[in-house]
MIDO-307666 format. One record per residue (C-alpha): x, y, z; residue in three letters. Coordinates in steps of 0.5 Angstrom, whole numbers, plus 500, padded with zeros to 3 digits. Layout:
<rs>
+-----+-----+-----+-------+
!  c1 !  c2 !  c3 ! kelum !
+-----+-----+-----+-------+
!   X !   Y !   Z !   Ala !
...
+-----+-----+-----+-------+
</rs>
This chain:
<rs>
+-----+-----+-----+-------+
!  c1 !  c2 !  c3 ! kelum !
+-----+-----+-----+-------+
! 162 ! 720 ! 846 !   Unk !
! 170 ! 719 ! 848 !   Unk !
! 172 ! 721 ! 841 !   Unk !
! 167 ! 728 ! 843 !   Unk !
! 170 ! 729 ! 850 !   Unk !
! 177 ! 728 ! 847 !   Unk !
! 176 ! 733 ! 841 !   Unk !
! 174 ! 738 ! 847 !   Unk !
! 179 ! 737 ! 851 !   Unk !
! 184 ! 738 ! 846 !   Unk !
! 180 ! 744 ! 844 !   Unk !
! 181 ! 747 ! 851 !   Unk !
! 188 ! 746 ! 851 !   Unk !
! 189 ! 749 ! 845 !   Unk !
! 186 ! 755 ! 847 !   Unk !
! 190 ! 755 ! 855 !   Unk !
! 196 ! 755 ! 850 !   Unk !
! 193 ! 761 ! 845 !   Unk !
! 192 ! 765 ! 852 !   Unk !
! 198 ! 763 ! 855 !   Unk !
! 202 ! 766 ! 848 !   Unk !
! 197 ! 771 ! 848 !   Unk !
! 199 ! 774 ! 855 !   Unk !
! 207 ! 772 ! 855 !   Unk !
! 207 ! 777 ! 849 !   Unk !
! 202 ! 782 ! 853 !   Unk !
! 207 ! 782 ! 858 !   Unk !
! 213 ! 782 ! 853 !   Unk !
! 210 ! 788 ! 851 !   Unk !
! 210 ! 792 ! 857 !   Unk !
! 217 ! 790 ! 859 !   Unk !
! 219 ! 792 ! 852 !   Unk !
! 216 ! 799 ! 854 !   Unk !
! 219 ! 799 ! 860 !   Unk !
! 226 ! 798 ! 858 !   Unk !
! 226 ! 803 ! 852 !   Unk !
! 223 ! 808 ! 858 !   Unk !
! 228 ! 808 ! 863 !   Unk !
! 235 ! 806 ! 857 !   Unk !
! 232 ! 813 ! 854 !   Unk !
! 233 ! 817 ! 861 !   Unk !
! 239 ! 813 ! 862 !   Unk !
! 242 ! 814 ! 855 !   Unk !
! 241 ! 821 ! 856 !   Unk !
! 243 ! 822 ! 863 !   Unk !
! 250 ! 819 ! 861 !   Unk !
! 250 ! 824 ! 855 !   Unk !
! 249 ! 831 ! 859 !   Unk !
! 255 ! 828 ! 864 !   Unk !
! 259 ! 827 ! 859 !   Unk !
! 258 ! 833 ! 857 !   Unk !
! 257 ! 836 ! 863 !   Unk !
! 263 ! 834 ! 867 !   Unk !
! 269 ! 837 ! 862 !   Unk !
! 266 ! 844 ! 862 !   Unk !
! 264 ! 844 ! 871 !   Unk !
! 271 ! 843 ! 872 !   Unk !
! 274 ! 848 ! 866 !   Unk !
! 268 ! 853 ! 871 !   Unk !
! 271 ! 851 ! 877 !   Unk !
! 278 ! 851 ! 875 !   Unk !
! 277 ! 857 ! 871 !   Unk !
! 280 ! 854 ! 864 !   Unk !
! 274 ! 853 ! 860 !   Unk !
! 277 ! 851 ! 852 !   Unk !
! 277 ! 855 ! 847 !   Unk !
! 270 ! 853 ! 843 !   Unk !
! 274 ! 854 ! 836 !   Unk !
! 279 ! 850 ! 837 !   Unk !
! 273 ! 844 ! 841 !   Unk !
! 268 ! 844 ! 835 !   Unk !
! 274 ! 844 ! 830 !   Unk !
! 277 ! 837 ! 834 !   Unk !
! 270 ! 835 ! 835 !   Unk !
! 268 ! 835 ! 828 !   Unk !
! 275 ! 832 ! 826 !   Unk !
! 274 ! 826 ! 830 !   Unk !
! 266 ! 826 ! 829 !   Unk !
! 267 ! 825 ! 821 !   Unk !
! 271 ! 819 ! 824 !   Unk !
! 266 ! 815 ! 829 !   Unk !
! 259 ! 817 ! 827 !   Unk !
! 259 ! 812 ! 822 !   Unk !
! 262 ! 807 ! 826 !   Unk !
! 257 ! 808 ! 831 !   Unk !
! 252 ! 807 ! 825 !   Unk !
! 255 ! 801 ! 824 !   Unk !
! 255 ! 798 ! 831 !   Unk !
! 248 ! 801 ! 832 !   Unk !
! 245 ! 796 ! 826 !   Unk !
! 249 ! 791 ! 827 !   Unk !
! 249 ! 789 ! 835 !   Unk !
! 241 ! 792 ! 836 !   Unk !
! 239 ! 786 ! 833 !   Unk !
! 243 ! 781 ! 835 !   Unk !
! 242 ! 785 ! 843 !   Unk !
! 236 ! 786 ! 844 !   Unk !
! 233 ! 792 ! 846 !   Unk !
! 236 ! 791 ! 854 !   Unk !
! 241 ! 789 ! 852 !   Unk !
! 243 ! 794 ! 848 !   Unk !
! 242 ! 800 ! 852 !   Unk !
! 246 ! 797 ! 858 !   Unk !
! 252 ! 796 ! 852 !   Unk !
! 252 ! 803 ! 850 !   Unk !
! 252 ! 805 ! 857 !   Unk !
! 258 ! 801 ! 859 !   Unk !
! 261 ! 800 ! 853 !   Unk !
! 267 ! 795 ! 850 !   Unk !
! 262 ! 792 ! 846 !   Unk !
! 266 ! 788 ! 841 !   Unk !
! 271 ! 785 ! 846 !   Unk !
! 266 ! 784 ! 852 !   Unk !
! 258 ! 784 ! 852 !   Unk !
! 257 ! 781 ! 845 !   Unk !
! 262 ! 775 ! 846 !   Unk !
! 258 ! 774 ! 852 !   Unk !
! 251 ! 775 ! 850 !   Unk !
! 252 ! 770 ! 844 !   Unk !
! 256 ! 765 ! 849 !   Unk !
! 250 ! 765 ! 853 !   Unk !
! 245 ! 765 ! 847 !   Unk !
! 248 ! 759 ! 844 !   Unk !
! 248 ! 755 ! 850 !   Unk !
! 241 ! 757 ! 853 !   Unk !
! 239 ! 756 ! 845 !   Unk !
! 235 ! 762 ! 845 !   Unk !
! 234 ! 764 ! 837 !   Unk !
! 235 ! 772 ! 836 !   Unk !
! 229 ! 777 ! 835 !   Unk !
! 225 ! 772 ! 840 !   Unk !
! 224 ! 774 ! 848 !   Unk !
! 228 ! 769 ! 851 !   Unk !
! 234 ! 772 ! 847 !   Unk !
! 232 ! 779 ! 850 !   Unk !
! 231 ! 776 ! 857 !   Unk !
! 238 ! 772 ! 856 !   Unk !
! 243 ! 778 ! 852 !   Unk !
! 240 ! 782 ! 857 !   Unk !
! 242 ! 778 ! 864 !   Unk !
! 248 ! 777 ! 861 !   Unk !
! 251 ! 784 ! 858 !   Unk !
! 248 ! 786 ! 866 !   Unk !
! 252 ! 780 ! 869 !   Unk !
! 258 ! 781 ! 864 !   Unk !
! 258 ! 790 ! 866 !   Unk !
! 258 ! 788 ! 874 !   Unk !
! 264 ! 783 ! 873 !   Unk !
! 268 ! 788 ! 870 !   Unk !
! 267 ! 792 ! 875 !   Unk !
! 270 ! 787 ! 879 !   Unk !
! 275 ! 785 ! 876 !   Unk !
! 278 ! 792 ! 874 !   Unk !
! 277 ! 794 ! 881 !   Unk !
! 281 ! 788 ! 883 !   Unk !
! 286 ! 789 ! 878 !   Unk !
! 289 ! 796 ! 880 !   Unk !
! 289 ! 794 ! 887 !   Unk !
! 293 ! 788 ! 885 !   Unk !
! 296 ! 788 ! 879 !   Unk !
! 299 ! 795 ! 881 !   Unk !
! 305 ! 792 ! 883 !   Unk !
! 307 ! 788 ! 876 !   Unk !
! 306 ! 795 ! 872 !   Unk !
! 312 ! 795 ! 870 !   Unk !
! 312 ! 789 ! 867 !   Unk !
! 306 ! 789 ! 863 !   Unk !
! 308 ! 796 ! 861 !   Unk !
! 314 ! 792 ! 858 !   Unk !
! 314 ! 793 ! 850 !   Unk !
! 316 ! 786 ! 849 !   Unk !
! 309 ! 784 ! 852 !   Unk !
! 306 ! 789 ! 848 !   Unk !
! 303 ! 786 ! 841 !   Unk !
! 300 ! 781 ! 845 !   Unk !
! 296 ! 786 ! 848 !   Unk !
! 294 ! 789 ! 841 !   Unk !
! 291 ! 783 ! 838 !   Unk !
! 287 ! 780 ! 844 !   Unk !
! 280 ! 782 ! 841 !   Unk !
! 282 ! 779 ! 835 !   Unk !
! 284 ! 774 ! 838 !   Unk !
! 278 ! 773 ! 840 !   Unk !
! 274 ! 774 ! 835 !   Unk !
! 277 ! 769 ! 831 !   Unk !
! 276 ! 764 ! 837 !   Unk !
! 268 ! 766 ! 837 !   Unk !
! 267 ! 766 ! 829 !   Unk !
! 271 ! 759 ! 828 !   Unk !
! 265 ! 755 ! 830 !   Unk !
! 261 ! 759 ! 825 !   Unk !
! 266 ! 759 ! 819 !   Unk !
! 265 ! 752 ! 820 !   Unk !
! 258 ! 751 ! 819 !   Unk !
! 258 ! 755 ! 814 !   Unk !
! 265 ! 753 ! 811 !   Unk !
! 262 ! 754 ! 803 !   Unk !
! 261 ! 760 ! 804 !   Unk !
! 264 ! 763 ! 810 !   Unk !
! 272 ! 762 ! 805 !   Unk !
! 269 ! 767 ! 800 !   Unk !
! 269 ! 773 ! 804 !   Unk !
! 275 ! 772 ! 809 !   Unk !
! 279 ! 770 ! 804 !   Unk !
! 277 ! 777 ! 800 !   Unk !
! 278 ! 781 ! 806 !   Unk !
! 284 ! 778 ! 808 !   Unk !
! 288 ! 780 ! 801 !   Unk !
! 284 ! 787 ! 802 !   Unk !
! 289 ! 789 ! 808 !   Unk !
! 294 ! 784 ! 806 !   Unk !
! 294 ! 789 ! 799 !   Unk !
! 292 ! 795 ! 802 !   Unk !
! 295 ! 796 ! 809 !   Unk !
! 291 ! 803 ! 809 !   Unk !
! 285 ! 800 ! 810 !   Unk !
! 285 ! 796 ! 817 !   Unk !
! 285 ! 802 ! 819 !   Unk !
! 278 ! 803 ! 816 !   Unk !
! 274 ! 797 ! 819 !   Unk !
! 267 ! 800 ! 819 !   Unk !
! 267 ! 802 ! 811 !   Unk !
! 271 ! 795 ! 811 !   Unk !
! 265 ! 792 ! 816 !   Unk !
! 259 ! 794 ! 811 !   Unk !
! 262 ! 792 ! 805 !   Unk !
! 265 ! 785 ! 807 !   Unk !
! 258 ! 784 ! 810 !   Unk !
! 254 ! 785 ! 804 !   Unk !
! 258 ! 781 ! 800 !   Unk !
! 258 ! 776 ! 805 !   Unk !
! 249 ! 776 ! 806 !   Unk !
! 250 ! 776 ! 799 !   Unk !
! 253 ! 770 ! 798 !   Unk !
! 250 ! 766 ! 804 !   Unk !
! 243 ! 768 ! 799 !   Unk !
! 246 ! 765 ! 793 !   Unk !
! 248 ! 759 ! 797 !   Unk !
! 241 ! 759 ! 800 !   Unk !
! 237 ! 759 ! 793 !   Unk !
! 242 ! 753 ! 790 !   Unk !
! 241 ! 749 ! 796 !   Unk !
! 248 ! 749 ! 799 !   Unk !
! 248 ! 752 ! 805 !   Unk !
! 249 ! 745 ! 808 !   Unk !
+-----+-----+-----+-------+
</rs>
């Protein structure tokens, strides 16, 4: 009789769970479409403004740009940006989430700001990438990140305004130039040395590639697609043999 009772309360619990997973995913579902409904307006707003804006002012002050001149020095640079842009599109998207991701595009300074913090506060809460929780920390995160950066812009001109001339100063100005290197370095150390087999190959390469072809540096997206390839091939080798660890 115990052993019947037992088997149906653990029949119960399990299904309590089964609803309660089915449901988290409902809700998951319907925040997703919201999130997608409102980034795509603001996505779109922020596109006409940017848009808008320049040319209002050349209306208003009577000096519209010869559009000639515009769209050759538009396409001049587009050649250069809409590959980087494909490139960050696929390689943040998944690790942001879709919130997240909107917000970062919206706000800007991906690399040196909202992915540092996204990943900082995923490792800490140990949520896996592709799951809600990951969605749920990168986008407080990247949100929380946005909003202190407005602060402290904020309270940087009004306070370092004084020391501009010696921040200016051309002795200062190399460290400035590598900050974001600076910290890339620092958040990639720990996965270099949980991978340390593999990660050696293709940093070691990549550096030979801009010590011998200094051009190169220049090109970081063709660089990022090409070294990371390399580099999710290698990790697969290592995975199939077994000496990931």
């Amino acid at each position: 009789m115990m052993e019947k009772l037992t088997e149906k309360m653990e029949k119960t619990e399990n299904k309590q769970v089964f609803m309660n997973e089915e449901e988290k995913q409902t809700w998951f579902d319907r925040y997703n479409a919201g999130v997608h409904r409102q980034g795509r307006i603001w996505l779109l707003g922020n596109l006409i403004l940017l848009l808008l804006v320049p040319f209002a002012l050349g209306m208003i002050l009577h000096k519209m740009p010869n559009m000639n001149a515009f769209l050759k020095g538009f396409f001049n640079v587009a050649i250069i940006y809409f590959p980087s842009s494909l490139v960050e599109y696929l390689i943040y998207v998944p690790m942001l989430g879709s919130g997240a991701s909107y917000l970062s595009f919206i706000t800007g300074n991906l690399s040196n700001l909202k992915i540092p913090c996204a990943i900082n506060a995923r490792e800490m809460a140990g949520a896996r990438t592709g799951t809600p929780e990951n969605e749920i920390i990168s986008t407080l995160s990247v949100a929380t990140s946005s909003l202190v950066t407005v602060v402290v812009i904020a309270l940087g001109v009004m306070l370092l305004s004084p020391l501009h001339g010696v921040f200016s100063s051309p002795a200062l100005q190399p460290a400035f130039e590598n900050v974001v290197p600076a910290l890339f370095g620092a958040l990639g150390l720990k996965y270099f040395i949980k991978g340390r087999k593999f990660a050696a190959i293709p940093l070691v390469l990549s550096s030979l590639i801009c010590v011998l072809v200094p051009s190169l540096i220049a090109s970081t997206s063709v660089l990022l697609i090409a070294i990371g390839a390399f580099t999710i091939g290698i990790a697969f080798l290592f995975f199939k043999k077994g000496a990931l660890n």
